[in-house]
DOSE-488798 format. One record per residue (C-alpha): residue in three letters; y, z, x. Coordinates in steps of 0.25 Angstrom, whole numbers, padded with zeros to 4 digits, always signed. Each point is the difference from the previous one (the first is absolute). Example, Ala and Ser with C-alpha at 12.3 -4.5 7.8 and 13.67 -1.06 7.14 Angstrom:
// DOSE-488798
ala-0018+0031+0049
ser+0014-0002+0006
This chain:
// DOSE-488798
unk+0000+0000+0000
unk+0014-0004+0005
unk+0012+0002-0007
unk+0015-0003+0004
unk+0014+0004-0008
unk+0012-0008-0002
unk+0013+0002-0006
unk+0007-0013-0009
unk+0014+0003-0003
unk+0001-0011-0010
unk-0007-0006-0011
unk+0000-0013+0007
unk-0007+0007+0013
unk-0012+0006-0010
unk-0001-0015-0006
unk+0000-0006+0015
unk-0011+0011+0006
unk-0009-0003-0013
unk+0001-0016+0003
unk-0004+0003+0014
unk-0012+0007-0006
unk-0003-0010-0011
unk+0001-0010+0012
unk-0011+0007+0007
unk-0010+0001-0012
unk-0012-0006-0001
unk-0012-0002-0011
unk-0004+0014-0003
unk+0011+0008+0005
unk+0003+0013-0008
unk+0014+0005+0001
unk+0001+0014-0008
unk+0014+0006-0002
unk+0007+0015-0006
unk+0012+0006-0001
unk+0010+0005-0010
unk+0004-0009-0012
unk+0011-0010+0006
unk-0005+0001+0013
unk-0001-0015+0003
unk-0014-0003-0002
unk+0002-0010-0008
unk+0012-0005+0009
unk-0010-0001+0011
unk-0011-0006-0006
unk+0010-0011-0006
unk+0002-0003+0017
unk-0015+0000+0001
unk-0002-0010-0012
unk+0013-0010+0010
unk-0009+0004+0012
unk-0012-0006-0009
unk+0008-0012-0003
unk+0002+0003-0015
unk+0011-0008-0006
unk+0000+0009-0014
unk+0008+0013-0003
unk-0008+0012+0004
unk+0002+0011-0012
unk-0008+0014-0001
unk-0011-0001-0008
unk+0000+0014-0006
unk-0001-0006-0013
unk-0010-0009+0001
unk-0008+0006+0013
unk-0003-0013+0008
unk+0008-0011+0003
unk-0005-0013+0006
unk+0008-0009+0008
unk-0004-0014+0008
unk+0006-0001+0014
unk-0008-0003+0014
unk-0009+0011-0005
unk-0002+0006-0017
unk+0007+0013+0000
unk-0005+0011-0006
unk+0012+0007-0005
unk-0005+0014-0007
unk+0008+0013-0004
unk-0008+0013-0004
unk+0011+0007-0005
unk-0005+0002-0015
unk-0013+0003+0004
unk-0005+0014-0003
unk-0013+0001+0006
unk-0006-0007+0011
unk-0011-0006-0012
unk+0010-0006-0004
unk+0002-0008+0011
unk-0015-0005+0000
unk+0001-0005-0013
unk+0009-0010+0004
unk-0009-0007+0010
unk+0008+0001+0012
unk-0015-0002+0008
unk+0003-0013-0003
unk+0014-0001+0006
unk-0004+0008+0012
unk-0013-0010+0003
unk+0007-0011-0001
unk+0007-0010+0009
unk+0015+0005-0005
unk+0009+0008+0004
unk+0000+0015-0008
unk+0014+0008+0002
unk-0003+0014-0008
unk+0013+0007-0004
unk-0003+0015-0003
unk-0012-0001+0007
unk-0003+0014+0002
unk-0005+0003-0016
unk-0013-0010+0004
unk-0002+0004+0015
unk-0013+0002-0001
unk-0004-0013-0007
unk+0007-0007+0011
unk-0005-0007+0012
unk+0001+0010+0013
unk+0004-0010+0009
unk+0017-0005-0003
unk+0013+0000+0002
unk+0007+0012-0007
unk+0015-0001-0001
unk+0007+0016-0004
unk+0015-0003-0003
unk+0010+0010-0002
unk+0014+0002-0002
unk+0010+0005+0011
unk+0008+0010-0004
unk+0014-0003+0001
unk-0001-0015+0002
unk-0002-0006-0012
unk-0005-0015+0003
unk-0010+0006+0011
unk-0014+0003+0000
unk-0009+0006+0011
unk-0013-0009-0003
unk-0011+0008+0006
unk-0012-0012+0003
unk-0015+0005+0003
unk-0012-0010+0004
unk-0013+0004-0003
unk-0009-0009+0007
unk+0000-0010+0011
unk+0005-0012-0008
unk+0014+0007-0006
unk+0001+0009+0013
unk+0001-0016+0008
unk+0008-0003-0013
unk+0010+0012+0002
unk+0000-0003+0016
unk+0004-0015-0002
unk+0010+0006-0013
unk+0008+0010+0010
unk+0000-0012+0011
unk+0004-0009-0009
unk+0013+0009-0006
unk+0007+0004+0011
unk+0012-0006-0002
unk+0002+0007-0013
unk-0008+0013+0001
unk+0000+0012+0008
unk-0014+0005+0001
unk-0006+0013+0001
């Protein structure tokens, strides 16, 4: 396991990281994320959806669960926010989404964890006090292919992001 913080100071900065790691993604790639409500989860994941060459609007799906989109690979947009249980989370088949050759990005990740693969890229975001438009983005790897992903991500961002 390898994990790296960063600090974006602008939305624009939290859209340009998630486009570095959408750029990065290949078939199969799990990225889980959490934080507080308004965090920029979904911000990010609309940078990993450019990163993925999607050419749609990327919206939350907290309504409807999973998104779809087309790009250079399908991504698997979901939000587990309205789940209650982690059963829950079954009954939508994500097993499907999770073995296939997309890409799944699971917002409030944390309320299935254990019905999620052990090996992925989890993104923690959260607000910096005093600075509105930051967010210190907290990236752990768990496995050899998202802790090469996370080596060639903090490479690849220099010239935008301090690294911890």
């Amino acid at each position: 396991m390898r994990s790296a913080t960063v600090v974006t100071t602008s939305e624009d900065q939290t859209v340009a990281l998630g486009r570095h790691i959408g750029g990065l993604c290949t078939a199969g790639d799990v990225v889980l994320l959490s934080g507080e409500l308004g965090a920029g989860k979904t911000c990010l994941i609309q940078g990993i959806a450019t990163g993925l060459a999607v050419s749609e609007y990327t919206f939350s799906p907290s309504f409807v669960l999973v998104r779809e989109y087309h790009g250079r690979l399908m991504l698997y947009h979901m939000d587990f926010y309205r789940m209650e249980t982690p059963a829950e989370v079954l009954d939508l088949g994500i097993e499907e989404y999770l073995d296939g050759d997309g890409v799944c990005a699971i917002e409030w990740a944390e309320r299935a964890a254990d019905h999620l693969p052990r090996e992925h890229l989890h993104i923690g975001l959260q607000y910096v006090p005093g600075a509105e438009n930051s967010r210190r983005i907290l990236l752990t790897a768990r496995g050899s292919r998202y802790e090469d992903m996370l080596q060639q991500l903090t490479t690849a961002t220099r010239s935008f992001a301090q690294w911890n």
